[in-house]
N, CA, C and O of each residue as an XYZ file, in Angstrom:
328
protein
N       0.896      3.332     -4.121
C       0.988      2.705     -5.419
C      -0.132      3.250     -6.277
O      -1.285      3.293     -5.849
N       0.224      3.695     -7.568
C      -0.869      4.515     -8.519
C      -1.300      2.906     -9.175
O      -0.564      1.974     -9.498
N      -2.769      3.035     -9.209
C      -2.793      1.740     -9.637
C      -3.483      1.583    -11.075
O      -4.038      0.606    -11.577
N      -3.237      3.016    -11.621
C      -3.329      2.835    -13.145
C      -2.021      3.520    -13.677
O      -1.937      4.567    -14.318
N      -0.984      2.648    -13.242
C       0.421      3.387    -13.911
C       0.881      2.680    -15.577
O       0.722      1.461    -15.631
N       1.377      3.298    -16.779
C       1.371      2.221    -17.536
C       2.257      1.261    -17.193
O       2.575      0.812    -16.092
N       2.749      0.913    -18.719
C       3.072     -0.322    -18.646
C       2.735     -1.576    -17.418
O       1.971     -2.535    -17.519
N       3.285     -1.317    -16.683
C       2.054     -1.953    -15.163
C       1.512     -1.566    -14.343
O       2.107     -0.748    -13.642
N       0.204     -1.908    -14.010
C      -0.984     -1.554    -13.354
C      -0.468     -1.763    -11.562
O       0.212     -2.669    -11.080
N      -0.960     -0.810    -11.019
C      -0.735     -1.357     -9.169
C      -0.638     -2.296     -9.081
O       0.451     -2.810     -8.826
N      -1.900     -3.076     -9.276
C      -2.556     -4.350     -9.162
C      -1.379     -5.477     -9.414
O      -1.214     -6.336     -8.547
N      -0.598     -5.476    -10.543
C       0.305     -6.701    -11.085
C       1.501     -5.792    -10.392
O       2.320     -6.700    -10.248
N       2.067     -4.783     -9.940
C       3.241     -4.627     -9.248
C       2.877     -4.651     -7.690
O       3.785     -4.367     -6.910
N       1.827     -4.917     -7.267
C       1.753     -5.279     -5.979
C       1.643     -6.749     -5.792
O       1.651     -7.373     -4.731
N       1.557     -7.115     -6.796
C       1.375     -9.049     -7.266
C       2.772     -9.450     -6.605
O       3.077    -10.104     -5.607
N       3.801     -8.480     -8.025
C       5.076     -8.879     -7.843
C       5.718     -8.877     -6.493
O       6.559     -9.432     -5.786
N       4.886     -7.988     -6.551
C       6.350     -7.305     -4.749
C       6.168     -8.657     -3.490
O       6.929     -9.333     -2.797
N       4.740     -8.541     -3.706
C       4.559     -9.684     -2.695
C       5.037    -11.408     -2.960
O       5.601    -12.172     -2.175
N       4.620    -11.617     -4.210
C       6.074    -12.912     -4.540
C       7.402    -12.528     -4.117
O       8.326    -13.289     -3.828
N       7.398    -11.708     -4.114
C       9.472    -11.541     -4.169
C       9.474    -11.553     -2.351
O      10.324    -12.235     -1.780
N       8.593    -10.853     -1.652
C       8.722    -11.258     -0.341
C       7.916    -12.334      0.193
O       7.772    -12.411      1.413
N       7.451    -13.054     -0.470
C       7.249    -14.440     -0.028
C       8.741    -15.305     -0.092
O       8.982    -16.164      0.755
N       9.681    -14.988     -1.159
C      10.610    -15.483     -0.834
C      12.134    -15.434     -0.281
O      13.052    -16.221     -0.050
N      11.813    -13.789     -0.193
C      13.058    -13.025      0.354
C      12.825    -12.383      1.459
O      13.799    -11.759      1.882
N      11.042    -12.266      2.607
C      10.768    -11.931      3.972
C      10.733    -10.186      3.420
O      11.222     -9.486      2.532
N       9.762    -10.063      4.666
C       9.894     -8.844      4.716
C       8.301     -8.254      4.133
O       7.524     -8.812      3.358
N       8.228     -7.484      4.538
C       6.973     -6.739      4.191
C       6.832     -5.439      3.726
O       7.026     -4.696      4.688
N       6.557     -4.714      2.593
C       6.501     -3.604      1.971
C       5.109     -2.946      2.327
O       4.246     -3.447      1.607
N       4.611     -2.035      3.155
C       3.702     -1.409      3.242
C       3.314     -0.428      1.930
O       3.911      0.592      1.586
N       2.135     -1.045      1.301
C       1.774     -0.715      0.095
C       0.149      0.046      0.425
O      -0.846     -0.206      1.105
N       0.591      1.030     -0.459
C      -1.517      2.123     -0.375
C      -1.838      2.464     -1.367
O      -1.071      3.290     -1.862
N      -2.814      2.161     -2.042
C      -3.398      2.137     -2.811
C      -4.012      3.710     -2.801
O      -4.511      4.455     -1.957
N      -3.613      3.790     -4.532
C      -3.997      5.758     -4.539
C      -4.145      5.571     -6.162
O      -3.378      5.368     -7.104
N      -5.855      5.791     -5.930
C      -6.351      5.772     -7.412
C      -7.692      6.800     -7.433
O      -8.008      7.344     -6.375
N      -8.384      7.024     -8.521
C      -9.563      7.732     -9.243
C     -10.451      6.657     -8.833
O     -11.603      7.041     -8.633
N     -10.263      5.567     -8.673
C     -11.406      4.242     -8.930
C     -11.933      4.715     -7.976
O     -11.099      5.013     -7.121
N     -13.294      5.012     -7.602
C     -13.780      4.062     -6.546
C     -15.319      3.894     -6.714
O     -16.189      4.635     -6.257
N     -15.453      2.936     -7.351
C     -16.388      2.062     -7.939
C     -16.320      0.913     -6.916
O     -15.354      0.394     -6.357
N     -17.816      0.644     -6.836
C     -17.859     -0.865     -5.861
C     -16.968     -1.713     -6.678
O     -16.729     -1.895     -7.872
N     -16.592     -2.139     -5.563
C     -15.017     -3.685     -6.012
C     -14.002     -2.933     -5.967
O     -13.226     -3.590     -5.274
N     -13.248     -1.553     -6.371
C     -12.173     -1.245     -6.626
C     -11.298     -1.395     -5.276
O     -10.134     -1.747     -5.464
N     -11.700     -1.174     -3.941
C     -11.257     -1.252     -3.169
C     -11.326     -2.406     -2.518
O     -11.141     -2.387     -1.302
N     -11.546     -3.379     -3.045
C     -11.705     -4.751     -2.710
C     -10.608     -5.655     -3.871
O     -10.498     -6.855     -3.618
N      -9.929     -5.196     -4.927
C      -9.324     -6.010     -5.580
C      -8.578     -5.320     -5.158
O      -8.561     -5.913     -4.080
N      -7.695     -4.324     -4.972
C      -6.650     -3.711     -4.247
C      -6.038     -4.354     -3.247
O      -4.841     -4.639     -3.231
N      -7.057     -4.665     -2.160
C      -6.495     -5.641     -1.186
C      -6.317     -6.854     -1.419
O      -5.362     -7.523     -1.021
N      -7.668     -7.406     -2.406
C      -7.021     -9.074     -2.918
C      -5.603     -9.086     -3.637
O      -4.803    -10.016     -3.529
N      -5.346     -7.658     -4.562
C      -4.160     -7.986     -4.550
C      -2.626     -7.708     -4.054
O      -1.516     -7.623     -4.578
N      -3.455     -7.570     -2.144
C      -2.356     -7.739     -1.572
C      -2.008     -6.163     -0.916
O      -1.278     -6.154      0.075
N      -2.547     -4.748     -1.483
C      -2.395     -3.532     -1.034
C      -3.277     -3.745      0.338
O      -4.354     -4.260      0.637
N      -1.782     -2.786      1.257
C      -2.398     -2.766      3.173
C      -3.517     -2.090      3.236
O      -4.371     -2.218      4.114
N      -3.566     -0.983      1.855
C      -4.416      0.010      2.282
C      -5.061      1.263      1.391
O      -4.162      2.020      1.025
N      -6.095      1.588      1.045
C      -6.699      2.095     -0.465
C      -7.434      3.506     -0.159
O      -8.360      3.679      0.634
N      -6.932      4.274     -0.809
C      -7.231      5.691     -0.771
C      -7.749      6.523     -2.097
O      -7.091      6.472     -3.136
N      -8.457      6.970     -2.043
C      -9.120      7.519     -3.557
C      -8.542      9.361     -3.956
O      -8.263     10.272     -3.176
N      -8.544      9.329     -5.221
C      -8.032     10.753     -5.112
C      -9.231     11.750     -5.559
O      -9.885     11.322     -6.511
N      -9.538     12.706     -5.163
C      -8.273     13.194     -4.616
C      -7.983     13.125     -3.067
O      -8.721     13.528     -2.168
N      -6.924     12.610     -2.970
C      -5.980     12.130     -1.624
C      -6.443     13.383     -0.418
O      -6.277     14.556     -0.755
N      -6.962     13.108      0.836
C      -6.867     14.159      1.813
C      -6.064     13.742      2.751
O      -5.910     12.556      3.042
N      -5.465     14.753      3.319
C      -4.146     14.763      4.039
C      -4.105     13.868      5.367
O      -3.199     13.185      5.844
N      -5.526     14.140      5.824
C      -5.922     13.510      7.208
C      -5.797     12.103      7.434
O      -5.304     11.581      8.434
N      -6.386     11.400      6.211
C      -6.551     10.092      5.288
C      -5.663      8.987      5.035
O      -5.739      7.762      5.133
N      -4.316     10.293      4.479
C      -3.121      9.633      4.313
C      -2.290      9.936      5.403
O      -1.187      9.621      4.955
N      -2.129     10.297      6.412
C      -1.626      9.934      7.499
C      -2.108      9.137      8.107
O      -1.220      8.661      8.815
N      -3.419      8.448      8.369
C      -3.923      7.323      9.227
C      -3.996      6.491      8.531
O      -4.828      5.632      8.820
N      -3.264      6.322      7.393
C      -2.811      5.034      6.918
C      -1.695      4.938      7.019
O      -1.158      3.833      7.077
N      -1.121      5.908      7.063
C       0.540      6.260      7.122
C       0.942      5.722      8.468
O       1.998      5.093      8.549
N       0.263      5.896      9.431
C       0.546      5.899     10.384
C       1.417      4.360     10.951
O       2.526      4.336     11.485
N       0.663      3.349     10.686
C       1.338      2.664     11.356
C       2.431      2.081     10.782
O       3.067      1.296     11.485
N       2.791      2.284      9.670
C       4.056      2.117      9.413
C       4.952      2.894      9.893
O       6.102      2.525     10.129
N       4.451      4.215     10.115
C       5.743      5.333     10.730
C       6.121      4.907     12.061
O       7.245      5.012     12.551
N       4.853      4.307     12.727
C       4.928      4.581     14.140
C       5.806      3.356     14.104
O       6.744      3.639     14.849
N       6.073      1.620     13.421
C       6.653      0.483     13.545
C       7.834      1.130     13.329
O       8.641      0.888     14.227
N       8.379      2.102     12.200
C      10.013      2.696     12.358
C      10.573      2.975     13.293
O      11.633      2.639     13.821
N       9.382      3.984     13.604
C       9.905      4.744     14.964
C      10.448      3.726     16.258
O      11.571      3.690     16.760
N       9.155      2.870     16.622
C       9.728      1.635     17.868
C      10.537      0.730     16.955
O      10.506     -0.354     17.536
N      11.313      0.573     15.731
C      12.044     -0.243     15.557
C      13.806      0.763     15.882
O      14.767      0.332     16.520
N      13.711      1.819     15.344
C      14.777      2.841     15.886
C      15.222      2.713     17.459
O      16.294      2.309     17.910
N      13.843      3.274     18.280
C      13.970      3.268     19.481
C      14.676      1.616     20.584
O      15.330      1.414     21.607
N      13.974      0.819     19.483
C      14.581     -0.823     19.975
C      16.538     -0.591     19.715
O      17.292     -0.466     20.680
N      16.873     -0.582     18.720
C      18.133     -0.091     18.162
C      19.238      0.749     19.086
O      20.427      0.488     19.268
N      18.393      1.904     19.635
C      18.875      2.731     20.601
C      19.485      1.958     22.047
O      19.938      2.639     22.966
């Protein structure tokens, strides 16, 4: 999630997402990918609700070990399926 996108900011579309699955279940793995990183920036990110906060410019290593455990929950949710 770019969290200086216009019209809405990360911050208020990660607000939303998480109301809408407070009432419809489910969990959206959300990462935070911004310029900020000023003390607090990575601390209101998660208050509002982002799994996980990455500064740009983005390194590859970075964003796979955040990546990760969502890939890896697909993967054993596939393999359950099988």
């Amino acid at each position: 999630m770019d969290v200086q996108m216009p019209v809405m900011d990360g911050l208020t579309a990660t607000r939303e997402i998480r109301k809408r699955e407070q009432s419809k279940g489910g969990h959206i793995r959300i990462l935070a990918m911004t310029a900020n990183a000023m003390k607090g920036d990575r601390e209101k990110c998660l208050q509002a609700g982002m799994d996980g906060y990455l500064t740009k410019p983005i390194q590859s290593h970075e964003l796979y070990q955040k990546m990760e455990p969502t890939l890896s929950s697909k993967s054993q949710a596939k393999t359950a399926k099988n």
